[in-house]
N, C-alpha and C positions, 0 to 999 in steps of 0.2 A: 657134286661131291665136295664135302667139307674138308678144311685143309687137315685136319684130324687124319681123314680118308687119304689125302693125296701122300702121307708123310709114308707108306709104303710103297707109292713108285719113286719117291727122291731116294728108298732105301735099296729099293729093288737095282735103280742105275748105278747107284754107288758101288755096291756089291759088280756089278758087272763094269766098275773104273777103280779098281781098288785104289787105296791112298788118294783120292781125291772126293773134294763136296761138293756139290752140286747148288747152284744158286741157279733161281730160274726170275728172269725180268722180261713180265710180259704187258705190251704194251696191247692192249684188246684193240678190237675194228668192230665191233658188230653196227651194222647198219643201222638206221631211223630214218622215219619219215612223219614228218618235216626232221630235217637231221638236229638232233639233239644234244647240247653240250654233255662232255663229259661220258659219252660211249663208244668216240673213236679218238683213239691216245697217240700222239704223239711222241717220238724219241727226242727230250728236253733233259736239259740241264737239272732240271728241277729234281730231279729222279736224283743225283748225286749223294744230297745225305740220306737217305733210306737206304740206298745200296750200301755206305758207309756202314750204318747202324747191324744193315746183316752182313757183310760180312767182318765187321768186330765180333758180335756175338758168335758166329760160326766158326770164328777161329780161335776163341775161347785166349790161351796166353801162350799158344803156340802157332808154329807157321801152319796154312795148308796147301794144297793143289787146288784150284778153282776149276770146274766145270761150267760155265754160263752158258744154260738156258734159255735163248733170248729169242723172243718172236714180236716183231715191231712191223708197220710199215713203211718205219724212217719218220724222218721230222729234221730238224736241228742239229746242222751238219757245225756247229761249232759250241755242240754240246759233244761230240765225240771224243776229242781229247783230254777233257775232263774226266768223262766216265771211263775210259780206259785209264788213265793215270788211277787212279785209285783202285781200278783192279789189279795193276799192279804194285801197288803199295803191299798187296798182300799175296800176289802171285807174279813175279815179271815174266810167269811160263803160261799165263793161264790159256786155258782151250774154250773153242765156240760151240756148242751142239745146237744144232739148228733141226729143231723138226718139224716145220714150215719155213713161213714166211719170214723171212730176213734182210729185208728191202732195202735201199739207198742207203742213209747214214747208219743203219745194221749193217749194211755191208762194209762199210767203211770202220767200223769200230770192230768187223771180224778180222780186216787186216794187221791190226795190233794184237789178233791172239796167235800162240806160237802155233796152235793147228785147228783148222775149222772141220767138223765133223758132223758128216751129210746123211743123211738117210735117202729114202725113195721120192719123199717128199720135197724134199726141201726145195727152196727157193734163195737166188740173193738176187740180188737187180743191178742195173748201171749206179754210179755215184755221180754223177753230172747232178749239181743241185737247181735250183728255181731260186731265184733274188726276188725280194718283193721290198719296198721301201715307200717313200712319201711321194718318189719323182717316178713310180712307174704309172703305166695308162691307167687312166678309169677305165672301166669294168661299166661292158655300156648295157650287160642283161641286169647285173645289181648295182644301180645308181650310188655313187657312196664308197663302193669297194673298189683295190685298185690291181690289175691282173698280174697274176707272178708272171715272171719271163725264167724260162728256162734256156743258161747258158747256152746250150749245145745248139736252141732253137740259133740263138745268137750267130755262131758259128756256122752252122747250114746255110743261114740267108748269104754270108759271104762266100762258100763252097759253093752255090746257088749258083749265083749272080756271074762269078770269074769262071765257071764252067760254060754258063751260056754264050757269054760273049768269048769262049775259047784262050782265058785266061791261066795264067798260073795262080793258086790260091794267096800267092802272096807275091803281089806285080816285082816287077826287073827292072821298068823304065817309067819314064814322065810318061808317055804315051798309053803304058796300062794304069797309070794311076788317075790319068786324067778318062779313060773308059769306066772306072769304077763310081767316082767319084759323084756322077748323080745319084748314083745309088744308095751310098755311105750316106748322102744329104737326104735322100727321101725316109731314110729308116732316122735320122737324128731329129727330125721333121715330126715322123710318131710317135718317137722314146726321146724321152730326156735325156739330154747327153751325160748325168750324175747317173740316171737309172743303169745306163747302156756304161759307164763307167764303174758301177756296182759289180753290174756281171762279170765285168772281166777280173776285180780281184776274187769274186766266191770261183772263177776258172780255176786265178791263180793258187787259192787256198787250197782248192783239192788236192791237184796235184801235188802242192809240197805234203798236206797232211797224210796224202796218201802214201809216197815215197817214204815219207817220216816214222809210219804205222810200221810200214814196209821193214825199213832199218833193223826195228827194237829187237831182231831175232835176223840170225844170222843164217842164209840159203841160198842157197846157188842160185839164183835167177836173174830177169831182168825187170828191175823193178818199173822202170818208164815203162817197158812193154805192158806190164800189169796195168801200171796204171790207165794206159792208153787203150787197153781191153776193157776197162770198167765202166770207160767215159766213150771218145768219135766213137770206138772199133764197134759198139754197138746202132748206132744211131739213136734208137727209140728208149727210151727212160722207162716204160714202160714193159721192156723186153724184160719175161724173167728166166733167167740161167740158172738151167736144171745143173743137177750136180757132177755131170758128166763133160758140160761147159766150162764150169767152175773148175775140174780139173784139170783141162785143158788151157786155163787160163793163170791160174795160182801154182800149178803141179803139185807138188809136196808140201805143198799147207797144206792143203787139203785130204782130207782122207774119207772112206767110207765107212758107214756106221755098218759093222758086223749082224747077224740077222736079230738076235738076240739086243743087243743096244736100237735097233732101228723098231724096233716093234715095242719096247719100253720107252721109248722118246714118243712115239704116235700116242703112245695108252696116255701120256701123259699129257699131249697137248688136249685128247679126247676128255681127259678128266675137266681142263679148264675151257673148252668147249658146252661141255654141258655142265658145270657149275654155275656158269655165267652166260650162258644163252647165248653163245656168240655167234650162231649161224643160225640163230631164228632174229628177222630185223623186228626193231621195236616202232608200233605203229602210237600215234603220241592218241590217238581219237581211243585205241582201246588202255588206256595207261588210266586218263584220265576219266574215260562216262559221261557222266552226264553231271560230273561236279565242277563247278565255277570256279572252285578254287583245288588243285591240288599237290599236294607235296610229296615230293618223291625222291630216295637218294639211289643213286648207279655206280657202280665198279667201273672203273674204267682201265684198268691194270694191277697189276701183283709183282711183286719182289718178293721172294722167298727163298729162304733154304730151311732144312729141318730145325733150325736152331730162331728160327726171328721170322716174324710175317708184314710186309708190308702192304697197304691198300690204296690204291689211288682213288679217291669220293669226291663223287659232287654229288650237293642239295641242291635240288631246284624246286620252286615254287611257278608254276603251271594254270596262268589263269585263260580260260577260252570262253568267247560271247558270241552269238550268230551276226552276221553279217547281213543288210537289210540288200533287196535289189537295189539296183540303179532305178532312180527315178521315185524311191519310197522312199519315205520319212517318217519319222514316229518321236514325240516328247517325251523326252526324259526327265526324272530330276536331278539336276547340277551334279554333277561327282560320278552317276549313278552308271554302271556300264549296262551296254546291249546285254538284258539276259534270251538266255537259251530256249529258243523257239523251236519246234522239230516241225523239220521238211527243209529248215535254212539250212543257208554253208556257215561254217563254224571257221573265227583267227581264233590263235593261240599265241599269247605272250607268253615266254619263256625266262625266269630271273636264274640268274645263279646268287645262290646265298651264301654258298661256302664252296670250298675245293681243296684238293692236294692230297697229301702224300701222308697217312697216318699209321702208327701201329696196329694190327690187324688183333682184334681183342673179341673178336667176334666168335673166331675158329669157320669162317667163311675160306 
């Protein structure tokens, strides 16, 4: 469906939110193999002036009510205070409609809207983020890379450890701190003490940007309990909170999408489902055939509202050669790479030659 096509369900929700626009920011996932740049999108900073750009033009020279749209799997937990500031630049009330997936720093940037709004669907996640920097482990399956540590794992190894030895999570005396204390040293022994010092301010970041999110609207609750529901109270980062969770957790932010709004929020993630292939994975061997060199560009995300279209593009250039057995040899000339022999395994080099965030001039 061309965005031509989709500007009747942005019209159809609005009609069913009167006084309000609907802007939809959608960060795609669709799978690859070998995974391929630029067709699982991250929630980034980068996103900032495109969202700008639509909602300037959407709001033409008057104020509006923001609806955002927004299906991400998270990313870039200190790209959320950005992006939410500037939603409200032009909405301080604006609302979340969530008709899937709303994961980690989605979750975290629903907490700055004044009400998040769930269908049957939906999803949000934990916000405990992952630190990754120069001083965390190498990454011993990919030589070169180095593994994120996720906070909360941080925190479990010492709820761990002071439980087996029949501790309190956080000692009383010399006597439990000197119990703990090999332990502290085995784990700074495998993480850097910078790494394992990283973790604890992306802890401390949450929490404040969380409670902060929290503030910008004012409700009866308790926000550290929020908070502490989105991060420990779950354990697994991995946990998704259906929206009957979520209300037991947020109360009155949250609300339920009526049957009518929940069935135009589905049509519409269905619309960007099959516009963009996002639940068929792209396999890279039928992309490219049987050509040595190919060029190819991918969607990787959309910012819209009926008034402005954004795209997020990457060009890649796609070169693949067979791969000889172990123990064969064969001359080449200087420069020249392994061509494509069939019955062999095939590598594939992958270049990116461009990327980001452009005006949608397509009608894609």
């Amino acid at each position: 469906m061309a965005r031509a096509a989709r500007q009747e369900l942005f019209t159809k929700i609005e009609a069913l939110r009167p006084g309000r626009k609907l802007v939809c920011f959608f960060n795609f996932d669709r799978m690859s193999t070998p995974p391929i740049p630029g067709l699982l999108l991250q929630f980034h900073m980068e996103a900032k002036e495109a969202l700008y750009r639509v909602l300037k033009d959407s709001a033409g020279d008057g104020d509006i009510k923001i609806d955002l749209c927004l299906y991400t799997r998270g990313g870039d937990t200190n790209s959320v205070w950005p992006i939410a500031s500037i939603l409200r630049e032009f909405d301080p009330d604006f609302e979340v409609l969530v008709p899937f997936r709303c994961h980690s720093s989605g979750t975290l940037l629903a907490l700055g809207a004044k009400r998040i709004v769930l269908g049957p669907l939906s999803e949000l996640s934990p916000i405990d983020p992952s630190t990754g920097n120069q001083f965390n482990p190498l990454d011993p399956v990919m030589p070169g890379n180095r593994l994120a540590i996720a906070v909360e794992d941080v925190n479990s190894f010492r709820s761990f450890v002071a439980k087996a030895l029949g501790l309190k999570e956080t000692p009383e005396s010399d006597v439990e701190r000197d119990q703990l204390m090999p332990f502290i040293e085995k784990l700074v022994a495998l993480v850097h003490p910078l790494a394992l010092g990283n973790v604890e301010r992306a802890m401390r970041q949450i929490e404040l940007l969380g409670r902060t999110l929290l503030e910008l609207h004012e409700v009866n609750e308790n926000r550290d309990q929020i908070v502490k529901g989105l991060t420990t109270a779950l354990w697994s980062h991995v946990h998704m909170i259906n929206r009957n969770e979520a209300k037991a957790i947020l109360g009155e932010r949250v609300v339920f999408a009526e049957a009518p709004l929940a069935a135009a929020m589905d049509e519409l993630l269905r619309s960007y489902e099959d516009a963009f292939s996002l639940r068929s994975a792209m396999f890279l061997n039928k992309l490219t055939g049987d050509d040595p060199i190919t060029k190819s560009r991918f969607i990787g995300g959309v910012l819209e509202s009926t008034a402005q279209s954004y795209l997020f593009r990457t060009w890649l250039v796609v070169r693949q050669q067979s791969t000889l057995p172990q123990n064969v040899q064969v001359q080449l000339p200087v420069g020249q790479p392994m061509p494509l022999v069939p019955g062999l395994a095939r590598e594939y080099h992958v270049e990116v030659e461009e990327q980001g965030w452009a005006r949608n001039k397509e009608d894609l």
